[in-house]
MARTOR-174883 format. One record per residue: residue in three letters; y, x, z of N, C-alpha, C, O in turn; residue number from 1. Coordinates in steps of 0.05 Angstrom, whole numbers. Example, Ala and Ser with C-alpha at 12.3 -4.5 7.8 and 13.67 -1.06 7.14 Angstrom:
2
<"Ala"; <-114; 264; 156>; <-90; 246; 156>; <-66; 264; 156>; <-66; 285; 169>; 1>
<"Ser"; <-45; 257; 142>; <-21; 273; 143>; <1; 258; 157>; <23; 268; 161>; 2>
//
This chain:
144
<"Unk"; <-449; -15; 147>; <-440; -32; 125>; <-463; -32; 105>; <-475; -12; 97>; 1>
<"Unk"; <-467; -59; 97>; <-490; -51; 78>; <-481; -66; 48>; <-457; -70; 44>; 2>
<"Unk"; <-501; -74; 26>; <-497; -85; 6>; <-474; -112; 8>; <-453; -115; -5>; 3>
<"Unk"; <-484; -127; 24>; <-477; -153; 27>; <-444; -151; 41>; <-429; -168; 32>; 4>
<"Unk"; <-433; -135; 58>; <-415; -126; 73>; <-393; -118; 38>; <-372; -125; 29>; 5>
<"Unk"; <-408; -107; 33>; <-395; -98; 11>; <-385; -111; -20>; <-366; -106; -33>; 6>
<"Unk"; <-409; -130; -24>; <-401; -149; -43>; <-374; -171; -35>; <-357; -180; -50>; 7>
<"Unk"; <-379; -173; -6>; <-362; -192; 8>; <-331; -180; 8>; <-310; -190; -1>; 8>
<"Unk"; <-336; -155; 19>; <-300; -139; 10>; <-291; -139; -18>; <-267; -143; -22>; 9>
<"Unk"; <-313; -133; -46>; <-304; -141; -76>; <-300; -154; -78>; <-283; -153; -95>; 10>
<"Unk"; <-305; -192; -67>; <-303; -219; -72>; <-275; -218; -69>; <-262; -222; -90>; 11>
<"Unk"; <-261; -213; -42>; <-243; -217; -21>; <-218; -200; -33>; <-194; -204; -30>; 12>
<"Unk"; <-228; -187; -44>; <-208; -167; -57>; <-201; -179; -92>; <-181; -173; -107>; 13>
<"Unk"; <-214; -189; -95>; <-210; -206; -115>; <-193; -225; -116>; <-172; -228; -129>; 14>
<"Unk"; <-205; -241; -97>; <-189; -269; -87>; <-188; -276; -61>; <-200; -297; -57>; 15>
<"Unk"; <-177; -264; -37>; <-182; -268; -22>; <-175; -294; -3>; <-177; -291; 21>; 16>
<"Unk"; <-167; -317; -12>; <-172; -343; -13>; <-197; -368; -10>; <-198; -391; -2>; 17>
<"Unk"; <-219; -345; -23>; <-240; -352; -24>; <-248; -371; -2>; <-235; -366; 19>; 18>
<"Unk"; <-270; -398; 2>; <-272; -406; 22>; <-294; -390; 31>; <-300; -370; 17>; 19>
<"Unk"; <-309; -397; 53>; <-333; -386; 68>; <-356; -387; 48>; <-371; -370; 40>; 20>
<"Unk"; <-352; -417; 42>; <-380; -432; 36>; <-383; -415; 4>; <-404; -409; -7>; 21>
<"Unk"; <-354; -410; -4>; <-361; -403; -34>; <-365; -369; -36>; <-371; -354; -55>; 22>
<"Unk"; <-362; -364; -19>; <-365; -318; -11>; <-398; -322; -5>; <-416; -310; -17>; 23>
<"Unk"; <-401; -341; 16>; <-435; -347; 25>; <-440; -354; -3>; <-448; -333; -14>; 24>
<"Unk"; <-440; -367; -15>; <-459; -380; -44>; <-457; -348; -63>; <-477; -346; -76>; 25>
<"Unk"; <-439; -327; -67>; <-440; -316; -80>; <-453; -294; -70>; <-463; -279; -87>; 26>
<"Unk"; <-456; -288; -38>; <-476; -267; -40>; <-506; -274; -19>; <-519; -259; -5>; 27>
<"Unk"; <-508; -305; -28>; <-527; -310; -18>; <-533; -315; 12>; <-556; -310; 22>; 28>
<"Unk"; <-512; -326; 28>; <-509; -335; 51>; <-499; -351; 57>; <-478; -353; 45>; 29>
<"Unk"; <-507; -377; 83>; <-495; -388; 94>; <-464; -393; 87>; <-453; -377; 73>; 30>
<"Unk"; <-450; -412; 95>; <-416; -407; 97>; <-408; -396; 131>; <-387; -385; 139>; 31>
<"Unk"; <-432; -402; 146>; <-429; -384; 178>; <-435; -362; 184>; <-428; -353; 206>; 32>
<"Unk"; <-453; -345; 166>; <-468; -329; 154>; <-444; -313; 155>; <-438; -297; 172>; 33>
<"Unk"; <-425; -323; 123>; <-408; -307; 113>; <-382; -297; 135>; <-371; -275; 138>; 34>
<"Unk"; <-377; -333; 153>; <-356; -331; 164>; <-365; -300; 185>; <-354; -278; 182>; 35>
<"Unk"; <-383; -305; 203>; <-390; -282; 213>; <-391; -257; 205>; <-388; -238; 221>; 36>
<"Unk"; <-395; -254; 183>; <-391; -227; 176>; <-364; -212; 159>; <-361; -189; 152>; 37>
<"Unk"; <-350; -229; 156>; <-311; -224; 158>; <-307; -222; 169>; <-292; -203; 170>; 38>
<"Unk"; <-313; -237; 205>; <-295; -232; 222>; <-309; -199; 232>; <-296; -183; 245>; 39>
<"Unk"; <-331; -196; 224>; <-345; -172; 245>; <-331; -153; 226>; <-325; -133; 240>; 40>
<"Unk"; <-325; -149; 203>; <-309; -135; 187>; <-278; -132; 182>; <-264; -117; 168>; 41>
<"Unk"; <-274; -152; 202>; <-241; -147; 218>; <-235; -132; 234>; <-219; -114; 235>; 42>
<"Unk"; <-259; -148; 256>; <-266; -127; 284>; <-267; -101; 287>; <-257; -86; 304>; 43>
<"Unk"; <-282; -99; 266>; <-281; -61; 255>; <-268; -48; 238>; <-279; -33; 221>; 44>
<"Unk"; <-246; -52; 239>; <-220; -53; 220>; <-236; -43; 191>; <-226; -23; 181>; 45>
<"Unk"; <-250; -51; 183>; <-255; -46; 157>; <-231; -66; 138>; <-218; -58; 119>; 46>
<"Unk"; <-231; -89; 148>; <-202; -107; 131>; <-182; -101; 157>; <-187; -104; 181>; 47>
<"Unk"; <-159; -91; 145>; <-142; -84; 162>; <-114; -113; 163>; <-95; -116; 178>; 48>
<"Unk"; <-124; -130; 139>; <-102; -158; 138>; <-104; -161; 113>; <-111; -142; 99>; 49>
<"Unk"; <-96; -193; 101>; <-99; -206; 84>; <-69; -208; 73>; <-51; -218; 87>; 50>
<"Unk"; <-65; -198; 46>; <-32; -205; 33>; <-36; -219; 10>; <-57; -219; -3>; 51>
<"Unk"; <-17; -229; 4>; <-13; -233; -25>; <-3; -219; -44>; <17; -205; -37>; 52>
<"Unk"; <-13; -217; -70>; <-6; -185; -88>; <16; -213; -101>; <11; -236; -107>; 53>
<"Unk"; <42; -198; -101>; <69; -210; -114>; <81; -186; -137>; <84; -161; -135>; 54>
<"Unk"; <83; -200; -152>; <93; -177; -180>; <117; -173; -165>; <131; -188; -151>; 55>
<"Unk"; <119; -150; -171>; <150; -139; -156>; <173; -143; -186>; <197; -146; -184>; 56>
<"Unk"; <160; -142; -206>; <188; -155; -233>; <197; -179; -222>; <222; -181; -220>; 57>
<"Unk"; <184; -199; -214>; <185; -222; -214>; <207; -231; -192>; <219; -252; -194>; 58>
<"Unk"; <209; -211; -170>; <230; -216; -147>; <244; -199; -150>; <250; -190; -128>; 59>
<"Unk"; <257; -184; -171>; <276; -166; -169>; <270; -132; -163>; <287; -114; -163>; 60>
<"Unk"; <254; -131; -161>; <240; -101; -156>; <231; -86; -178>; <212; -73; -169>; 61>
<"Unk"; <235; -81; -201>; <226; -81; -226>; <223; -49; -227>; <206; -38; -242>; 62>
<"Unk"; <242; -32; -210>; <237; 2; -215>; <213; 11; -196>; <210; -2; -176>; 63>
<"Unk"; <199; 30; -200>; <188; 38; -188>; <185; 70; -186>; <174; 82; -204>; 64>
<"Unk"; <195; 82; -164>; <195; 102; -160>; <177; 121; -140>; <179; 117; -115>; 65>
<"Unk"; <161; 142; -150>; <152; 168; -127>; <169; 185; -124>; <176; 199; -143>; 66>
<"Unk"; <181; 190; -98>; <196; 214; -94>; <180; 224; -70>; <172; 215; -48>; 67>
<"Unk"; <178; 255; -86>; <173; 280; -62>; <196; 288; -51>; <217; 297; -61>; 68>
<"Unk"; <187; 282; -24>; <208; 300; -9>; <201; 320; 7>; <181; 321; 20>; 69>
<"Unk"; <226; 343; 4>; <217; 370; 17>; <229; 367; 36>; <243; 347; 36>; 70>
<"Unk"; <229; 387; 62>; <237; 395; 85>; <245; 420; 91>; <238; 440; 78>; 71>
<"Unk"; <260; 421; 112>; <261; 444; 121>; <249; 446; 155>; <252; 465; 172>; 72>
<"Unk"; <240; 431; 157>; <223; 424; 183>; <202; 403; 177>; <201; 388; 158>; 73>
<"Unk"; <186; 405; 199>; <161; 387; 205>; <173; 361; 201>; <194; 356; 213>; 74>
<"Unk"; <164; 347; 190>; <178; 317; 195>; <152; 297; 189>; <153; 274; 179>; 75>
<"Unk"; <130; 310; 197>; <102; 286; 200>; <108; 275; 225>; <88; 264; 233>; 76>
<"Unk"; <132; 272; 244>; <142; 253; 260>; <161; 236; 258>; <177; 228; 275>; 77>
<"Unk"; <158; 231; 229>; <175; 213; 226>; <182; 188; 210>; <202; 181; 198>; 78>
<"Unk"; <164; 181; 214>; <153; 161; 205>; <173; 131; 208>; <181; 112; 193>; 79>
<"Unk"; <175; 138; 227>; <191; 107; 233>; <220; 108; 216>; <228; 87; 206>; 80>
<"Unk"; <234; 129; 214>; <258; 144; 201>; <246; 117; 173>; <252; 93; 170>; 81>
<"Unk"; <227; 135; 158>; <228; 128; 135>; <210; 101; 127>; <205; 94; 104>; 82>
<"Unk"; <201; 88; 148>; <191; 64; 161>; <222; 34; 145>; <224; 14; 131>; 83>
<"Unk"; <239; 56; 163>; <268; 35; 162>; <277; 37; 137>; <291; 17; 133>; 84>
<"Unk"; <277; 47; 123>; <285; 35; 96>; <265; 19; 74>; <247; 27; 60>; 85>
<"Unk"; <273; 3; 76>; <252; -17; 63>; <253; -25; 37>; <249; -48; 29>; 86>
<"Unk"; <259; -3; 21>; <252; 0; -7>; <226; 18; -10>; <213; 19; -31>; 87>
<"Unk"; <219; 34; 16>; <195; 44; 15>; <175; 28; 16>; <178; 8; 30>; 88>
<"Unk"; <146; 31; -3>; <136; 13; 1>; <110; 37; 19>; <97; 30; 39>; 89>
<"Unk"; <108; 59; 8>; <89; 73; 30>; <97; 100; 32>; <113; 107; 15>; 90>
<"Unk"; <94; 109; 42>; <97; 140; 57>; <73; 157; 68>; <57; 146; 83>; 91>
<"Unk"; <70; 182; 60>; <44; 194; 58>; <55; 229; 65>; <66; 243; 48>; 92>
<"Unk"; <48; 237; 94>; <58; 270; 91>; <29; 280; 83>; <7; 274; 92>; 93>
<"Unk"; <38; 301; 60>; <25; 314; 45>; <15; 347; 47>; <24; 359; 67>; 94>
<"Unk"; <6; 356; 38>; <1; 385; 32>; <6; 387; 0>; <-3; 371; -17>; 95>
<"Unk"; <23; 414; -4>; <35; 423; -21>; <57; 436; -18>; <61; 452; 0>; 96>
<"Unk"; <72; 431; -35>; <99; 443; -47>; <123; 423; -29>; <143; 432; -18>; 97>
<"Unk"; <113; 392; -30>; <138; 380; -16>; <115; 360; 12>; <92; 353; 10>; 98>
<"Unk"; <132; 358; 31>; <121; 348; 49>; <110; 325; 43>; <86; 326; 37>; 99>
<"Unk"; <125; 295; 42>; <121; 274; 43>; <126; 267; 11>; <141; 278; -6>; 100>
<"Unk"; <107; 242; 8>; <102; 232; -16>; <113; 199; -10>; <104; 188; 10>; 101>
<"Unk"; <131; 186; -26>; <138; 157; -20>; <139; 148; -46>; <142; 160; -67>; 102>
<"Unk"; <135; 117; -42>; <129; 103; -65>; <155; 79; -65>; <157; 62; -48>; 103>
<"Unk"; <169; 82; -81>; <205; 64; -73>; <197; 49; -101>; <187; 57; -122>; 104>
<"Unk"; <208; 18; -90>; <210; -2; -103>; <243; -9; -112>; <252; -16; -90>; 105>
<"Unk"; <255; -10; -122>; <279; -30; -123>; <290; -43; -146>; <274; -46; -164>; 106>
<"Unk"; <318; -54; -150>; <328; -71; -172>; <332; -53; -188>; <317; -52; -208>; 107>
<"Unk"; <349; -37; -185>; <358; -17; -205>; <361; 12; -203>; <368; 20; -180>; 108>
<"Unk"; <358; 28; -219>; <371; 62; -209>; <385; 68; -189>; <379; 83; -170>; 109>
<"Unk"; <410; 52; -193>; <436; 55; -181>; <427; 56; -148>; <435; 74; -133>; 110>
<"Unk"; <410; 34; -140>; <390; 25; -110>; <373; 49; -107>; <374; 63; -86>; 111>
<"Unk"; <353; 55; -133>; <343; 81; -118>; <361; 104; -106>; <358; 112; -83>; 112>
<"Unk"; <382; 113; -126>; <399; 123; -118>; <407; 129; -93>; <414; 150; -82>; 113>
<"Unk"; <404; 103; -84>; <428; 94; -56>; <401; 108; -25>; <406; 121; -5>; 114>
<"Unk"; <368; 95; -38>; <356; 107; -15>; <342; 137; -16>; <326; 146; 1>; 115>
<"Unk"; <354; 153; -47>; <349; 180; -48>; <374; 193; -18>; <371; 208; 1>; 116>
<"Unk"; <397; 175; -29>; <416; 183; 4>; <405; 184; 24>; <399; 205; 36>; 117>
<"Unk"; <398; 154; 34>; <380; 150; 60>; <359; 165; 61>; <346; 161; 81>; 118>
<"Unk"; <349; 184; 43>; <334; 194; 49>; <340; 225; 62>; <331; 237; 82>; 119>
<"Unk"; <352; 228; 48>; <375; 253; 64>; <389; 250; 90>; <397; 270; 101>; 120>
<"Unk"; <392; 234; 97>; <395; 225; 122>; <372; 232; 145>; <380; 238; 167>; 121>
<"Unk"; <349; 230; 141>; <327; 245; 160>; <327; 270; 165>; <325; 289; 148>; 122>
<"Unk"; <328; 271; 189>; <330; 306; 207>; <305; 318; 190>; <281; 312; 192>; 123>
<"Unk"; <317; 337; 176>; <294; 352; 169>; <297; 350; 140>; <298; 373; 130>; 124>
<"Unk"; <300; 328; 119>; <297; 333; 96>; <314; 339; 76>; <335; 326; 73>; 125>
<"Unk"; <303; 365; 57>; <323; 379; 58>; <322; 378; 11>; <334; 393; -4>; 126>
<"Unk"; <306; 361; 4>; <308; 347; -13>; <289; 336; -27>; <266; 336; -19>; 127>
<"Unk"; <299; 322; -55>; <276; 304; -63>; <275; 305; -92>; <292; 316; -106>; 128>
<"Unk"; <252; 292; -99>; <237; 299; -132>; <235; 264; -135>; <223; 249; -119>; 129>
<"Unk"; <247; 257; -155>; <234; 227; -163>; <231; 228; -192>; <245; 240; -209>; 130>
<"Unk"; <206; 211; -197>; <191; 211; -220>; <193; 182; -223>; <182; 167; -207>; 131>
<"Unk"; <210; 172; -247>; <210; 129; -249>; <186; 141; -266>; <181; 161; -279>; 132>
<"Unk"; <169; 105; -253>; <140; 94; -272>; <167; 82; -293>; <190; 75; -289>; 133>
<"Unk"; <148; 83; -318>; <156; 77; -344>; <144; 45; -352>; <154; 25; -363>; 134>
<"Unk"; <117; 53; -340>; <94; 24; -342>; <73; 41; -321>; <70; 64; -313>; 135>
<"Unk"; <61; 10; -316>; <39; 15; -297>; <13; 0; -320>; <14; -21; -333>; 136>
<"Unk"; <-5; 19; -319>; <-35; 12; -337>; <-46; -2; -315>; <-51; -25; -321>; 137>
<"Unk"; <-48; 1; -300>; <-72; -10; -275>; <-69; -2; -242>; <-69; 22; -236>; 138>
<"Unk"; <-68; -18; -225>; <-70; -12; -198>; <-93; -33; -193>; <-95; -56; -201>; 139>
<"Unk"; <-113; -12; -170>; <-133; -19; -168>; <-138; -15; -132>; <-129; 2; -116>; 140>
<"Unk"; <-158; -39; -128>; <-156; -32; -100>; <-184; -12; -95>; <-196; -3; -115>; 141>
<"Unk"; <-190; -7; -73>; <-205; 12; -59>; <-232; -8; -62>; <-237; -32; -57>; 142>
<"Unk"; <-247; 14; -73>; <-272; 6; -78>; <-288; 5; -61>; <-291; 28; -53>; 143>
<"Unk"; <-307; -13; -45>; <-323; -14; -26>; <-357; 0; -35>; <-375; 0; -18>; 144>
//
């Protein structure tokens, strides 16, 4: 990966809408140039897929919660368990004090509430720590 590989992921990460011709004009290439070198930066999963960032206030998702959860067994297999509840938005087994680290979105308390249950429901976990964001200052993507 070099300079150019890399300006092209800050562009894209910016706006990733961008056309060819206008990523090429900004780091000084072609628009076939450019196209070629997104896709070779697909290929190599360096872009792993293209989303749209949606305010989560705006559709109803307005809490945002980290909960650690502890275990009483291994449960870095289990992914899919906590896959299925789809107030998670990521899941991360950790080193520390509690196994897994999750990031829960929902409408209200009452909902987090409901998938602190579901979360008890997974073989193995044997409880949980949640911390509500108050405000978010900044989320930032991964710097190339």
């Amino acid at each position: 990966m070099d300079d150019i590989d890399r300006q092209l992921l800050a562009l894209l990460q910016q706006d990733a809408s961008r056309s060819y011709a206008a990523l090429g004009q900004a780091v000084g290439l072609s628009a076939g140039a450019a196209h070629e070198r997104v896709r070779k930066l697909r290929e190599r999963g360096v872009i792993r897929r293209t989303a749209v960032d949606v305010d989560p206030a705006a559709i109803g998702r307005g809490v945002l919660a980290f909960v650690m959860v502890d275990s009483t067994a291994w449960v870095g297999d289990s992914g899919d368990r906590f896959a299925a509840i789809p107030e998670i938005q990521e899941a991360h087994v950790i080193a520390g004090s509690a196994s897994v680290l999750v990031k829960v979105r929902t409408s209200t308390t009452e909902q987090l509430q409901d998938v602190l249950r579901r979360l008890y429901a997974i073989d193995g976990v044997s409880g949980t720590q949640a911390t509500i964001v108050l405000e978010t200052f900044f989320e930032r993507p991964v710097t190339p």
